[in-house]
Backbone as a ProteinNet text record, in pm:
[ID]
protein_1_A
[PRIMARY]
XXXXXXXXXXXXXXXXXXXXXXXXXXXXXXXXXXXXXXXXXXXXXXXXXXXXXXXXXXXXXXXXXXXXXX
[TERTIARY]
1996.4	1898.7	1886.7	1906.1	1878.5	1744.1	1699.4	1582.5	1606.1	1525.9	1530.1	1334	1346.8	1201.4	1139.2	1326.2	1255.3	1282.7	1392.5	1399.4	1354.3	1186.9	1095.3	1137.6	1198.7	1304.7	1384.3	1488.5	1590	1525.7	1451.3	1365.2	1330.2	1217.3	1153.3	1332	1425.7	1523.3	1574	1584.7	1654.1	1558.5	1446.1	1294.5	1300.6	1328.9	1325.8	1448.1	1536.8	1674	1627.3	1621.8	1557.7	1495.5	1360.6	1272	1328.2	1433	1516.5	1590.7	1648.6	1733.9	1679.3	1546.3	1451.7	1385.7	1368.7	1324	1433.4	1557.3	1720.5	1739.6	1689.3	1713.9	1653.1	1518.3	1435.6	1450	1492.1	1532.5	1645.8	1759	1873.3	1821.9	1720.2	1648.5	1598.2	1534.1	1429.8	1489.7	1570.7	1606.3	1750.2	1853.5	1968.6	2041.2	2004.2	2064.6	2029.4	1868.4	1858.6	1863.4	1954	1943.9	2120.1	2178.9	2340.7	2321.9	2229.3	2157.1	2168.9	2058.6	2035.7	2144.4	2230.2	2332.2	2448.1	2429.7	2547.8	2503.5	2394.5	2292.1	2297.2	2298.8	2313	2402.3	2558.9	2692.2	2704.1	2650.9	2665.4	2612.5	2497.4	2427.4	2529.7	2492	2552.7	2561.6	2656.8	2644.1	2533.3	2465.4	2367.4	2265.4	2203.7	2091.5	2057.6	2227.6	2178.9	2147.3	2198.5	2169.3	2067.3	1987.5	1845.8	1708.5	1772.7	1722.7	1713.3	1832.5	1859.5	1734.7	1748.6	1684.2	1500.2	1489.6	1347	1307	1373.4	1340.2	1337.7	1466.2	1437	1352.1	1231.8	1191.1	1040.1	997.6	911.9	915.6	999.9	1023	1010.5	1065.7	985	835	784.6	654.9	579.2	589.4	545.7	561.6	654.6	669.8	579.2	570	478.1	345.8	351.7	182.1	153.8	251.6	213.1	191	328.3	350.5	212.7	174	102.9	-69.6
8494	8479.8	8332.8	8301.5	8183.9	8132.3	8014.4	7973.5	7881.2	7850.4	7763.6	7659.5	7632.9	7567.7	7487.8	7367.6	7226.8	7234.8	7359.5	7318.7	7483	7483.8	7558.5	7595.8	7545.3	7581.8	7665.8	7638.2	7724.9	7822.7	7826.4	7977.6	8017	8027.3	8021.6	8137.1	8095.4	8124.3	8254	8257.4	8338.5	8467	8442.4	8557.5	8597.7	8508.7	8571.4	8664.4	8652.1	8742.6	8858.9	8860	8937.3	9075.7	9016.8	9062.8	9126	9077	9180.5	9197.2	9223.7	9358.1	9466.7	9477.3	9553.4	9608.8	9532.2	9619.6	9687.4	9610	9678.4	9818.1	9807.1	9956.7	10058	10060.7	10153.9	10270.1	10183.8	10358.5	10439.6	10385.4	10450.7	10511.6	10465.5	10573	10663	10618.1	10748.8	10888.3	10844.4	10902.5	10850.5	10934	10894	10964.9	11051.2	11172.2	11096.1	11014.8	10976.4	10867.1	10798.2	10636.8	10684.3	10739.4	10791.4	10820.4	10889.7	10935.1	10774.8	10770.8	10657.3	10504.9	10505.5	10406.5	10468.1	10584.7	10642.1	10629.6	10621.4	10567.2	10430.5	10348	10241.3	10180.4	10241.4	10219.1	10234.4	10283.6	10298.7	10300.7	10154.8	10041.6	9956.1	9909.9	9779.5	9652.8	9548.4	9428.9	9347.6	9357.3	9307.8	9326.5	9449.9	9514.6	9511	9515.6	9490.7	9267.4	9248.1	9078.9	9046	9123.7	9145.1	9170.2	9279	9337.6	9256.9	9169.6	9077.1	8917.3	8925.4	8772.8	8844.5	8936.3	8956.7	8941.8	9053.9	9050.3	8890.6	8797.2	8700.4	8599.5	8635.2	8557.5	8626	8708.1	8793	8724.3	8728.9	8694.1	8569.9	8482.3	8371.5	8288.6	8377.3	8384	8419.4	8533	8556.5	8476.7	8390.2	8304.9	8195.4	8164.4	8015.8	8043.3	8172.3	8201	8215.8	8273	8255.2	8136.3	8078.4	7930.6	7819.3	7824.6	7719.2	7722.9
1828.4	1934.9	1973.3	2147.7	2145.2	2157.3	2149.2	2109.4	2257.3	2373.3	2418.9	2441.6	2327.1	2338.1	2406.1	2407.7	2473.9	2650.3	2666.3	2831.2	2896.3	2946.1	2958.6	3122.1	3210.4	3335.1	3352.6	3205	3190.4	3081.4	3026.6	3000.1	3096.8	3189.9	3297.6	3352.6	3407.6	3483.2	3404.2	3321.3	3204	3233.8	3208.3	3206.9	3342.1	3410.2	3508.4	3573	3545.1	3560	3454.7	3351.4	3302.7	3338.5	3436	3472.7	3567.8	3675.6	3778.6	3712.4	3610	3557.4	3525.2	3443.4	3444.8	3608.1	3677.7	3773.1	3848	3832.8	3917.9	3867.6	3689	3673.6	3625.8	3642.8	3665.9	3750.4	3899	3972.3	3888.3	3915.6	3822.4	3686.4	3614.5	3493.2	3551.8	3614.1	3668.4	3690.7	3853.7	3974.1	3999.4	3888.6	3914.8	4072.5	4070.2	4216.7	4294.4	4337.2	4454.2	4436.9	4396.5	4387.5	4438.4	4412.4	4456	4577.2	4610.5	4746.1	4869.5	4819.4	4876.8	4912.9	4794	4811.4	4917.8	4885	5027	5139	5204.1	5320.4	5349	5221.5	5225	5291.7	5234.5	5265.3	5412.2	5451.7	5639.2	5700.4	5677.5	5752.1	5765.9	5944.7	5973.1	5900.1	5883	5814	5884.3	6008.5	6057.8	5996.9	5969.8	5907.9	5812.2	5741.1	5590.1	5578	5608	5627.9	5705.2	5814.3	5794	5691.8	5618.8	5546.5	5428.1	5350	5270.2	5332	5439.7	5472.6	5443.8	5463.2	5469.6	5339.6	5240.9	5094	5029.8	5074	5027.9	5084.8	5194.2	5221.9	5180.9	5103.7	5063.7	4939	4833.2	4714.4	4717.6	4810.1	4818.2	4788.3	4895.4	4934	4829.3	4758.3	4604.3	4526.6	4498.6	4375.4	4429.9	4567.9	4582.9	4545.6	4602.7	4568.6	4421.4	4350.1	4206.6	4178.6	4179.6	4092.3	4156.8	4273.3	4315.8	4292.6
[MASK]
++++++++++++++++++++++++++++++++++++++++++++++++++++++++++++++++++++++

């Protein structure tokens, strides 16, 4: 097990990947049929939409972490 005590950043980063792997795979526990479901829907969205769709989430997730962290 690594120990990272003195650089609290790169913990911080680690926990946090972490934390979206855990939430990445929760649906797939749950609701494996409709998470298969759903990724086939996925697959045939435009590259526009989905790079819409990508800019929003990351500008949401953003917005959450300032409001936490600050």
């Amino acid at each position: 097990m690594v120990h990272l005590e003195r650089n609290k950043s790169l913990n911080d980063l680690i926990t946090a990947v972490g934390l979206m792997m855990i939430m990445e795979g929760i649906p797939y526990f749950i609701a494996p049929d409709k998470m298969r479901h759903w990724i086939m829907n996925v697959a045939e969205l435009s590259d526009e939409s989905l790079r819409r769709t990508g800019l929003v989430l990351m500008a949401v997730g953003l917005g959450v972490v300032y409001m936490v962290r600050s």
